[in-house]
C-alpha positions in Angstrom: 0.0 0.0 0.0 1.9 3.3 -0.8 1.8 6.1 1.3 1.8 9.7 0.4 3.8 11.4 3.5 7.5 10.1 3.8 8.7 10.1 7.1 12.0 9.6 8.7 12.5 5.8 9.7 14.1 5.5 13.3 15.8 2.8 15.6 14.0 1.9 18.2 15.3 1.5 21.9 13.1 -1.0 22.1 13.6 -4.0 19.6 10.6 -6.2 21.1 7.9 -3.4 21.3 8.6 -2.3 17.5 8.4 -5.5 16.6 5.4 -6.4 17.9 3.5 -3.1 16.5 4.9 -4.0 13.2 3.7 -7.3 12.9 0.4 -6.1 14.2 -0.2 -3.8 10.8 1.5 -6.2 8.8 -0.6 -9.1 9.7 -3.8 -7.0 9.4 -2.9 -5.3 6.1 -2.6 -8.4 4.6 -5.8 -9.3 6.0 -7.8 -5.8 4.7 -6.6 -6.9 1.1 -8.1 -9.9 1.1 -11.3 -8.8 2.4 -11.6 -5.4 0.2 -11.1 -8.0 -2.8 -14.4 -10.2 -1.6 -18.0 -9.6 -2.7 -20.3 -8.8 0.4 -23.2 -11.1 -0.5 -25.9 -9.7 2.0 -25.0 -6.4 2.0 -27.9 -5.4 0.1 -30.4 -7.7 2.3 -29.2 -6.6 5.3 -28.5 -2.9 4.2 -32.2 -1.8 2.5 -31.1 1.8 0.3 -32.6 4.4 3.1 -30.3 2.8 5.6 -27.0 3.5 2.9 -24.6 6.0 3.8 -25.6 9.0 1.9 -26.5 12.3 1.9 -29.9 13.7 3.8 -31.3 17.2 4.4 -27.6 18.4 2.9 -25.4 16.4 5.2 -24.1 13.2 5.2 -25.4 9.9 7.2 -23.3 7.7 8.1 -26.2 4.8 7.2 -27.1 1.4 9.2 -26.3 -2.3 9.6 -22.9 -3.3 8.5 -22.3 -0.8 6.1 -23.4 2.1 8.4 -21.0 0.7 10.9 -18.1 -0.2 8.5 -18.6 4.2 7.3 -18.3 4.8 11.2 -15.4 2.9 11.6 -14.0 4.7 8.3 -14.7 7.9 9.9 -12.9 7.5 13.3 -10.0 6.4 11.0 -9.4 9.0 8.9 -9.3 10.7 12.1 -6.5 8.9 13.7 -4.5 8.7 10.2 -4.8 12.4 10.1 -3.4 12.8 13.5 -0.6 10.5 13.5 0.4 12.0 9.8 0.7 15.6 11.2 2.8 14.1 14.6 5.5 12.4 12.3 5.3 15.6 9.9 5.7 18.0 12.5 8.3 20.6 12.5 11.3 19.5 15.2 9.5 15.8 15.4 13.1 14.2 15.9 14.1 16.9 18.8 10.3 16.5 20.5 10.5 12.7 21.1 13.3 10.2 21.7 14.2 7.1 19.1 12.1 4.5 20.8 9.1 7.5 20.8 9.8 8.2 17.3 9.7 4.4 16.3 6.5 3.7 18.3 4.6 6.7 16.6 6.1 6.0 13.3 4.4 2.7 13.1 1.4 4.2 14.7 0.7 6.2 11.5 1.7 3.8 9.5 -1.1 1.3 10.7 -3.8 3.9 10.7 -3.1 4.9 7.0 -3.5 0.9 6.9 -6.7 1.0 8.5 -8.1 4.3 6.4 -7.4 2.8 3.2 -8.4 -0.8 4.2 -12.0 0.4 5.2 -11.9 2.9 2.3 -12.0 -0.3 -0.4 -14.4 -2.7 1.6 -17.1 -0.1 1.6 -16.4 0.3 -1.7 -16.1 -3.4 -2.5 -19.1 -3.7 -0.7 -21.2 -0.6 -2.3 -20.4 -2.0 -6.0 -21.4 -5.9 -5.0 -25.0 -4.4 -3.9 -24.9 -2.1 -7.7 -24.9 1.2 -5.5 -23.5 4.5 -6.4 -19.7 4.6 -4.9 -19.8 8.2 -5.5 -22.9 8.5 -3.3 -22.7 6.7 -1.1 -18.6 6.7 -0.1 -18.0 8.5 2.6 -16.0 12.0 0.9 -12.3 12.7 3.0 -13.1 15.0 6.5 -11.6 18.0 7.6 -10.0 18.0 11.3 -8.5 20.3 13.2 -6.5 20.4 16.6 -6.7 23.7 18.6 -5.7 22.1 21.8 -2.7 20.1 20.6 0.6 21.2 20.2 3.0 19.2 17.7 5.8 20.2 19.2 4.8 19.6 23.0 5.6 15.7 23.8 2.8 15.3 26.2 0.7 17.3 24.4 0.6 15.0 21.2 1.0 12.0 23.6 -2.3 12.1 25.8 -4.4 13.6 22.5 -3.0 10.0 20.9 -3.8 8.3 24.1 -7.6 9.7 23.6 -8.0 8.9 20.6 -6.6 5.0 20.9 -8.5 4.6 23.9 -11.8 5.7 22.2 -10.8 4.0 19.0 -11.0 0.7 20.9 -14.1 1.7 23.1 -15.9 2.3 19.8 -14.9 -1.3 18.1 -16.1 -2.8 20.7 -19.4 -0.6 21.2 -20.1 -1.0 17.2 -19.6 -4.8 17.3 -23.1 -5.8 18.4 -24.5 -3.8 15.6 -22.1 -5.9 12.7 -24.3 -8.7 11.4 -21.8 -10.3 8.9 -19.2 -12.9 10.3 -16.5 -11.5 8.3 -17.1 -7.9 8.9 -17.1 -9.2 13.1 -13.4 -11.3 12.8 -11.8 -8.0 11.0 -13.1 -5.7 13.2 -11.8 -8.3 16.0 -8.7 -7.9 14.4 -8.5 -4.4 14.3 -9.8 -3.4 17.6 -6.9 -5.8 19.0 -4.1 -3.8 17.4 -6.1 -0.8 18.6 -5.5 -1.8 21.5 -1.8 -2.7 21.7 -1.7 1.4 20.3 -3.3 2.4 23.6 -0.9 0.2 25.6 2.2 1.8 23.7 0.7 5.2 24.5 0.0 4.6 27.2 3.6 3.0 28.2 5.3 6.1 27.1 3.3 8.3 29.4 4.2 6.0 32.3 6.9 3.4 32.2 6.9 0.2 34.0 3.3 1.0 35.2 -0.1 -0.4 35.1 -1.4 2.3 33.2 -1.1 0.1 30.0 -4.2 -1.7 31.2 -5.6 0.7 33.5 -8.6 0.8 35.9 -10.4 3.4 33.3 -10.2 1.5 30.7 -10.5 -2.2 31.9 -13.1 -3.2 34.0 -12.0 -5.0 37.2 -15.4 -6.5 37.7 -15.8 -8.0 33.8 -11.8 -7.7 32.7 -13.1 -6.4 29.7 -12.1 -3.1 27.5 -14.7 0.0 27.9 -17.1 -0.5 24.9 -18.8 2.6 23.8 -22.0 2.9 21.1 -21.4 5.5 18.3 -23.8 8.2 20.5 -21.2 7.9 22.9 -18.2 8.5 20.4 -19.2 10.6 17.9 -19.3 13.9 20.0 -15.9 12.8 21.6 -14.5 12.6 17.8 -16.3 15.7 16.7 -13.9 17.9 18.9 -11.7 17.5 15.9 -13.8 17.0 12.6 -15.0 19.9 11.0 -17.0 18.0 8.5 -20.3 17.8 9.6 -22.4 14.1 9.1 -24.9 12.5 11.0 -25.4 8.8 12.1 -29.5 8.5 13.1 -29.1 4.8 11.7 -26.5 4.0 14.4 -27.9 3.4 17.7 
């Protein structure tokens, strides 16, 4: 998959941990390839057209059922491939973090650009198996802004990129019980897992050698499961930085 935005490839401190993030978006990009090349059989059963992404009353929905949820998941990853591409093109990025920093965040934006683009051709694989409108109903590229984060202020950039991992993963899992097709439910699986190993790498910067990797606030002590979040609990969280307005009343 090519990538527009070169950035400067670093040594990690920290053989293991690259290692392990790398393998993470290798595995699933090999995985989104597959899937984007597949016909979605019941996508137009299970998707009837007023429940399409599209746009109503001038703004765009983000639609129901598996497709709704596949556009939401699009959304929250243009999002966090935005974010990670201005971190690693930010002015002074090599004097703001150390190697093992710079490696970790490297990959970080590497796999959301994965991600993007992965959920960018199955909704279009999945739009032209039901003989819909990829034009129409494709979620268009959003606008984002950060008037809160500096670039060039470590901690700034690193709790923003801990929020938005750990509501990445809250949302996977919140949108799972809405995903109707098998396949759609193992990627997302997939996905939310590497989201999660991004949280713990965040989150293991801010504090080394802590628990805060899998902390109280995000995994339950009474169920040992991640926060999961539905897309009404999300989407005002994520609209502190996209500018594009859209609307999601088939996503409960």
């Amino acid at each position: 998959m090519k990538n527009t935005v070169k950035v400067q490839e670093v040594r990690p401190s920290s053989p293991s941990r690259r290692n392990f993030l790398k393998i993470s978006g290798l595995t699933l990009a090999g995985t989104g390839l597959l899937l984007a090349g597949c016909n979605d059989d019941d996508s137009s059963s299970t998707n009837p057209q007023d429940e399409l992404p599209g746009i109503r009353a001038g703004k765009f929905d983000l639609g129901g059922g598996d497709l709704g949820v596949l556009t939401y998941a699009y959304a929250l990853e243009q999002l966090e491939a935005d974010f990670y591409t201005k971190v690693v093109n930010a002015a002074n990025f090599t004097g703001t973090f150390n190697a093992e920093e710079q490696a970790v965040l490297v990959d970080l934006y590497n796999h959301e650009v994965i991600h993007r683009e992965f959920f960018k051709a199955a909704i279009t694989g999945a739009l032209t198996a039901a003989g819909a409108d990829v034009n129409a109903h494709l979620l268009p590229g959003l606008a984002f802004e950060y008037p809160d984060v500096s670039f060039t202020n470590r901690l700034s950039v690193l709790n923003t990129a801990k929020a938005l991992e750990d509501t990445g993963v809250a949302a996977y899992n919140g949108a799972g019980k809405l995903i109707t097709s098998p396949d759609y439910l193992l990627i997302a699986g997939k996905i939310v897992s590497v989201e999660a190993r991004h949280a713990s790498a965040i989150r293991s910067l801010l504090n080394p050698n802590s628990k805060d990797f899998a902390g109280d606030d995000i995994v339950s002590n009474s169920t040992g499961l991640d926060v999961a979040k539905s897309p009404g609990q999300i989407l005002p969280v994520a609209g502190n930085f996209i500018t594009t307005e859209f609307t999601a009343n088939y996503l409960t």
